[in-house]
C-alpha positions as CSV (number, residue, x, y, z in Angstrom):
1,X,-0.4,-6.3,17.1
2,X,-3.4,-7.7,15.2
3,X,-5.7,-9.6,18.0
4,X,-7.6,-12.6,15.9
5,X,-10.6,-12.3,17.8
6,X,-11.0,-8.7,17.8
7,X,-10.6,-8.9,13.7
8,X,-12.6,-11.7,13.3
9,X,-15.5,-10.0,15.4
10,X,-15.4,-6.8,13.9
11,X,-17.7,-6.8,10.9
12,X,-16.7,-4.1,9.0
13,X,-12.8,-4.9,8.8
14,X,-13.3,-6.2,5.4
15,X,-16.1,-4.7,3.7
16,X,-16.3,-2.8,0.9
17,X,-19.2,-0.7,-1.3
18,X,-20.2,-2.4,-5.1
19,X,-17.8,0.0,-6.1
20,X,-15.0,-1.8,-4.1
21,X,-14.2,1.3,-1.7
22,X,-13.5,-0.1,1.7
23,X,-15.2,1.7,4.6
24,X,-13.5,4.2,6.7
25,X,-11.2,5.2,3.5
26,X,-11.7,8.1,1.3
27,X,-13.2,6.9,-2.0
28,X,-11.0,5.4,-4.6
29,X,-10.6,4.9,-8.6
30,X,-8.1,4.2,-10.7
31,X,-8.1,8.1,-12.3
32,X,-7.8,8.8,-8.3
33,X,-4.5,6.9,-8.2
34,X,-3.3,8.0,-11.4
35,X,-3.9,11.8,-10.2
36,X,-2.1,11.0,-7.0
37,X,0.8,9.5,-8.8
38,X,1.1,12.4,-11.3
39,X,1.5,14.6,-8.2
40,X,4.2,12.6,-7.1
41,X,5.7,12.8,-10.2
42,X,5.2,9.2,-11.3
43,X,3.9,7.2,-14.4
44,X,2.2,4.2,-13.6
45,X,3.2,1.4,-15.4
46,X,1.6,-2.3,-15.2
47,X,4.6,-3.1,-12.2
48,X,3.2,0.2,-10.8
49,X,-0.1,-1.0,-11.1
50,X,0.4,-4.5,-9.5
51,X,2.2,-3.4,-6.8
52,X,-0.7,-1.3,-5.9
53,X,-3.7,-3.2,-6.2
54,X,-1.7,-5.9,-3.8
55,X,-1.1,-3.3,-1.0
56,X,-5.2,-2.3,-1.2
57,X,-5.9,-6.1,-1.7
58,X,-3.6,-6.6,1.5
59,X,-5.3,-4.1,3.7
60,X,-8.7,-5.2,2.9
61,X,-8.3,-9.0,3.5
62,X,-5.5,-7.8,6.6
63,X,-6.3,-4.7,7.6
64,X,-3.5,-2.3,8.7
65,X,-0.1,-3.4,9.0
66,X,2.1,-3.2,12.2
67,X,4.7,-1.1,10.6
68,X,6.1,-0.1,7.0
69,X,9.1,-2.8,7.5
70,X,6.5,-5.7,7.5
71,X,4.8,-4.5,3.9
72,X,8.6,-3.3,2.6
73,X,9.6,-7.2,3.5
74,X,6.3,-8.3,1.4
75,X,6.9,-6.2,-1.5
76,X,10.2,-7.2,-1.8
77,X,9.3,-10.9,-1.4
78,X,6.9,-11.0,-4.0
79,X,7.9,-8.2,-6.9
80,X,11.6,-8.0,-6.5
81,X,12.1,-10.8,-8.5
82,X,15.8,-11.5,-6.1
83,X,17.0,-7.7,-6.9
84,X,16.2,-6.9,-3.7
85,X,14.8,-3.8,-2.7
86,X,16.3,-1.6,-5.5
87,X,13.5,-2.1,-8.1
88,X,11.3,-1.0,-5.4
89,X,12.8,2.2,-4.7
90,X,13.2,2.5,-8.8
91,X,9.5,2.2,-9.1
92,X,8.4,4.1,-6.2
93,X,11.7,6.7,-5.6
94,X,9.3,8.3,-2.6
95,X,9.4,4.8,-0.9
96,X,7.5,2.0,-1.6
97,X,5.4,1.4,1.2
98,X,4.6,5.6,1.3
99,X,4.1,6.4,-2.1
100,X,2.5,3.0,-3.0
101,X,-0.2,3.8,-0.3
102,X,-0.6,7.2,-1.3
103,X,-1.1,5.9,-4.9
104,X,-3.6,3.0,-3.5
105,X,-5.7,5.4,-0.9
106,X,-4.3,3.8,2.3
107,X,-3.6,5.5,5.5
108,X,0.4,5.1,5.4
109,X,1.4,2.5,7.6
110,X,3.5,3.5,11.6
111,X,6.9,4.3,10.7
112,X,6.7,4.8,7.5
113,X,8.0,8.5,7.5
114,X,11.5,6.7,8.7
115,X,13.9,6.4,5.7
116,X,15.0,2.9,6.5
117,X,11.7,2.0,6.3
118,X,10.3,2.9,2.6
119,X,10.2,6.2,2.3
120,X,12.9,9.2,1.9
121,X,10.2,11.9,3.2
């Protein structure tokens, strides 16, 4: 659980390099994430790409999420479009919450490995 002092105290939860690489990551690009996603046997597309950038754009203004079921209830919020999970798993067959964190240089979230959670690993 995410203590509001600790993360409002702790400097470096938010900071990035000019380039936009948040500390403590692995360095990150676009050709980094398309590479990834290749791997995984994906083509990003502009829904790929959205999806992405809000998952690194969640982590650097959050930080890391309790578990994979509180981004999979976000995602689904926000780019489902009231199709429910489905398009998710369309866009991301891997899991959205894995795959999309993979693709977006982010430490995968706890339980994401669980299939009833965003992934089929």
């Amino acid at each position: 659980m995410l203590d509001i002092n600790k993360a409002t105290a702790n400097i470096y939860r938010a900071q990035h390099d000019p380039e936009g690489n948040m500390f403590g990551l692995a360095p990150w690009s676009p050709l980094s994430a398309q590479r990834q996603a290749e791997a995984e046997g994906i083509f990003l597309t502009d829904e790929h790409w959205e999806i992405v950038m809000y998952v690194r754009e969640r982590y650097r203004a959050r930080g890391a999420a309790g578990s994979a079921r509180e981004i999979l209830h976000e995602l689904e919020e926000k780019f489902s479009d009231g199709h429910g999970r489905r398009n998710l798993y369309e866009l991301f067959p891997g899991g959205p919450v894995s795959q999309a964190s993979r693709i977006a240089g982010l430490p995968l979230p706890p339980y994401s490995s669980d299939p009833s959670f965003g992934s089929v690993e």
